[in-house]
C-alpha positions as CSV (number, residue, x, y, z in Angstrom):
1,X,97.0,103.2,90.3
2,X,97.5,105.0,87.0
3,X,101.2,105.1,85.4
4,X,102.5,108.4,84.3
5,X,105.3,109.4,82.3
6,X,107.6,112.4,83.4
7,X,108.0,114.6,80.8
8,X,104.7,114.1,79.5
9,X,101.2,113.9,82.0
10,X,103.0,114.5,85.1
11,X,104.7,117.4,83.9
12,X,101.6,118.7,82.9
13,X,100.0,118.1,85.9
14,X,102.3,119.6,88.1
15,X,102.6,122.9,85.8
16,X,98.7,123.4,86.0
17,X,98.2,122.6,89.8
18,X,100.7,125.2,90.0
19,X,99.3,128.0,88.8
20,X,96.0,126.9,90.4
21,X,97.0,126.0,93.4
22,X,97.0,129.2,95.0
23,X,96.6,133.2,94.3
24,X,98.8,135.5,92.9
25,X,101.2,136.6,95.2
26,X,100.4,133.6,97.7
27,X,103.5,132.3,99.6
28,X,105.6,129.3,99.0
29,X,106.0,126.5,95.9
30,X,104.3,123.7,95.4
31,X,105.1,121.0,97.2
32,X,105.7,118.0,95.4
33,X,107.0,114.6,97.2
34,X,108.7,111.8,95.5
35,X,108.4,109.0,97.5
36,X,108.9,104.7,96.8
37,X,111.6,101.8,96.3
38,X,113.0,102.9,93.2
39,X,114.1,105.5,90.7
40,X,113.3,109.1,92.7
41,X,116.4,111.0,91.6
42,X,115.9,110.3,88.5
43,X,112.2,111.3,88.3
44,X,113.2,114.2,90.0
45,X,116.0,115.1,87.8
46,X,113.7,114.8,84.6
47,X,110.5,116.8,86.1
48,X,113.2,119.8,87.1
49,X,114.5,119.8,83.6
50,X,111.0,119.2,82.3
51,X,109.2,121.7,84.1
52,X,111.9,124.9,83.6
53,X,112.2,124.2,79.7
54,X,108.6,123.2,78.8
55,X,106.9,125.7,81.2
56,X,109.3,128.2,82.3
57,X,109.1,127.0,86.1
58,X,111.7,127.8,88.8
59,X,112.3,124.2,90.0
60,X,114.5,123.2,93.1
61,X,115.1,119.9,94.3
62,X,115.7,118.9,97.7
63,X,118.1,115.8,97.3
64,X,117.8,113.3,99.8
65,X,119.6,113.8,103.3
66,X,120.1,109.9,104.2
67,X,121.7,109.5,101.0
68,X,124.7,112.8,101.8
69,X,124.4,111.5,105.5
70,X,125.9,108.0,104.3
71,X,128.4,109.5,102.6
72,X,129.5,111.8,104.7
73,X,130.0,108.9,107.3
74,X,130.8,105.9,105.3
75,X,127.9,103.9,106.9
76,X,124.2,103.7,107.0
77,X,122.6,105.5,110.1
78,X,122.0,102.9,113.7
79,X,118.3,102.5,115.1
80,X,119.6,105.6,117.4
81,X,120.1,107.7,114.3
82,X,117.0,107.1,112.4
83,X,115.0,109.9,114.1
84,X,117.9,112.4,113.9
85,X,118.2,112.1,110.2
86,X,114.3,112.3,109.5
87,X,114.1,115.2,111.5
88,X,117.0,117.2,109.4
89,X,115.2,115.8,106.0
90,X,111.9,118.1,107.3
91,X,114.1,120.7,108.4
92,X,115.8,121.1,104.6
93,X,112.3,120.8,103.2
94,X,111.2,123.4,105.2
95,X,114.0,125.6,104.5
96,X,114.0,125.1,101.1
97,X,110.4,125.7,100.7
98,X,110.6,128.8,102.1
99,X,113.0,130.5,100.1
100,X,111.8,132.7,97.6
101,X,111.8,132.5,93.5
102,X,110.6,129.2,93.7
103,X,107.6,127.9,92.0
104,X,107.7,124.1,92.4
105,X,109.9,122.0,94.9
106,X,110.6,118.6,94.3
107,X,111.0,116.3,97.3
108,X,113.7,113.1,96.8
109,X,112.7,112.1,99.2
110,X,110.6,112.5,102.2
111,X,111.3,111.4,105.8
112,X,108.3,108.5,105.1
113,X,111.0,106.6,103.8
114,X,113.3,106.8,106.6
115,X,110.5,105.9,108.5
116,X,110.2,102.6,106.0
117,X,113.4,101.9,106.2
118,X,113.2,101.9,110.1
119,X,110.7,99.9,110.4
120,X,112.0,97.3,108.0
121,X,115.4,96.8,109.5
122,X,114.6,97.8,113.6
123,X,111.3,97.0,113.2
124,X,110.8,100.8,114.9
125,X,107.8,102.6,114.0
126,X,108.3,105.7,116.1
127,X,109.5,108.0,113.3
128,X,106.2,108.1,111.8
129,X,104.9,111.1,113.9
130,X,107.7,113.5,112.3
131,X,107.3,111.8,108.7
132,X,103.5,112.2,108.8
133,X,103.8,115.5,109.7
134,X,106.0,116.2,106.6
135,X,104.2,114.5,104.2
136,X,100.8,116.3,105.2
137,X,102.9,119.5,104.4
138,X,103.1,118.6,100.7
139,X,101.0,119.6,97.9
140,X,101.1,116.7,96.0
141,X,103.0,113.0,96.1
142,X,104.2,111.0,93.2
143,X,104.7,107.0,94.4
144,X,107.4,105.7,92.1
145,X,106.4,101.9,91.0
146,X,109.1,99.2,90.9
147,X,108.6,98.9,86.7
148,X,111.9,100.1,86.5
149,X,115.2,97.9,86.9
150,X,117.4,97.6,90.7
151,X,120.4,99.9,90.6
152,X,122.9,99.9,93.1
153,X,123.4,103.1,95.1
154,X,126.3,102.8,97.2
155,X,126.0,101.8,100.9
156,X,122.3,102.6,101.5
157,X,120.6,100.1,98.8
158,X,120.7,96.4,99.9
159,X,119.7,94.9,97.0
160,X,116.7,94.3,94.7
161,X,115.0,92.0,97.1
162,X,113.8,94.7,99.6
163,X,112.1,96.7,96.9
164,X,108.8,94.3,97.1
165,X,108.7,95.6,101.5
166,X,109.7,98.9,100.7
167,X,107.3,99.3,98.1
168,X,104.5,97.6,100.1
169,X,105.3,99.8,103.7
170,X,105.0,103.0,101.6
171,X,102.2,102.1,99.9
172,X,100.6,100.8,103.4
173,X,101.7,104.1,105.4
174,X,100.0,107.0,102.5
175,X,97.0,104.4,102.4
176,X,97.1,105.1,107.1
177,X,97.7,108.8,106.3
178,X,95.2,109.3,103.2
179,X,97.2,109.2,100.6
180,X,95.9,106.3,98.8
181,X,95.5,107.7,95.4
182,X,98.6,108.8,94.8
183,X,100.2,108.6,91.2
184,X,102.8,105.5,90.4
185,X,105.3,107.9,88.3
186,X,108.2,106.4,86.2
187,X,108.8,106.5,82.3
188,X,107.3,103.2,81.4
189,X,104.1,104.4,81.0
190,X,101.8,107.4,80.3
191,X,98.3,108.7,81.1
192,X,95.8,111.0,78.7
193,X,96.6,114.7,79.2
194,X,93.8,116.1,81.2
195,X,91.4,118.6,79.6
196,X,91.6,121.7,79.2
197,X,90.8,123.6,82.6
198,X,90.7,120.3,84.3
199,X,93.0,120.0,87.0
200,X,96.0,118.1,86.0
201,X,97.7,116.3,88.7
202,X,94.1,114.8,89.5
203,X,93.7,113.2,85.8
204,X,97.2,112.1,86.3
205,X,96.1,110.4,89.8
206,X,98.1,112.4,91.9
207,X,96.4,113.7,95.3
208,X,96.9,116.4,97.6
209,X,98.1,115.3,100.7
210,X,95.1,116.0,103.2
């Protein structure tokens, strides 16, 4: 997997896939998911601000809906709740995607990682049908790598020592749904710019999800 710096190759990439990735006039953004263990607001929060000053883009982000859920009630959701918050992540994406005046949306996150996260603690798989369908839905996926330092986030992060499973049951779940290739995006690192008329989220190693 190749590293790629936000402002820099990713930004780049995402800019040219969309205004390739379909016709004038063509309906809805691009679809970008941010999915992995660590740092997806931030990488989010950089490609929006990247992406509207370096190529005039109208970016929205769709912030993640376990993270509000948690704070609206002071607790992480039971095994009973996993499904019902997955299904109202899709629904936002969904939403949001089909609003007008946007040209790129930004994903924090996807329900995949509810999905991860209910299968690591209830050892429940049965999310994945709704998360699959999802993540099929988006354009491109950026896989965040675990480069980056732990930071607490409230109630919904245990600690640094579920970042290794997380990382490896997101990983193992694009590799089941053929989305092996997908970039590993954080600052630490950068890739070439692609050339000219190539098409840049494939030099940067992102992949459309099939």
């Amino acid at each position: 997997m190749r590293e790629a710096e936000p402002a820099d190759a990713v930004t780049a990439a995402l800019a040219a896939d969309t205004a390739t990735a379909a016709p004038a006039g063509a309906p809805g953004p691009l679809r970008v998911a941010i999915v992995g263990a660590e740092g997806k607001s931030e990488l989010a929060r950089g490609l929006a601000e990247a992406l509207a000053r370096e190529f005039g883009l109208r970016v929205r982000v769709v912030d993640e809906w376990l993270r509000d859920w948690c704070e609206l009630h002071g607790r992480t959701p039971r095994a009973d709740e996993q499904l019902g918050v997955a299904q109202e992540h899709a629904r936002r994406i969904a939403e949001a995607a089909a609003q007008p005046g946007v040209d790129v949306l930004l994903c924090d996150t996807t329900p995949l990682m509810v999905a991860v996260y209910s299968d690591l603690l209830f050892d429940d798989r049965s999310i994945e049908p709704v998360a699959r369908e999802c993540q099929r839905a988006m354009d491109a996926t950026l896989l965040t790598s675990l480069d980056l330092p732990w930071v607490a986030d409230g109630i919904i992060r245990d600690g640094p020592h579920v970042r290794a499973p997380v990382d490896a049951r997101v990983r193992a779940r694009l590799a089941d749904w053929g989305t092996a290739s997908t970039a590993s995006a954080t600052s630490a690192a950068s890739v070439p710019r692609p050339a000219p008329g190539a098409s840049a989220a494939k030099a940067a190693g992102a992949q459309r999800s099939p």
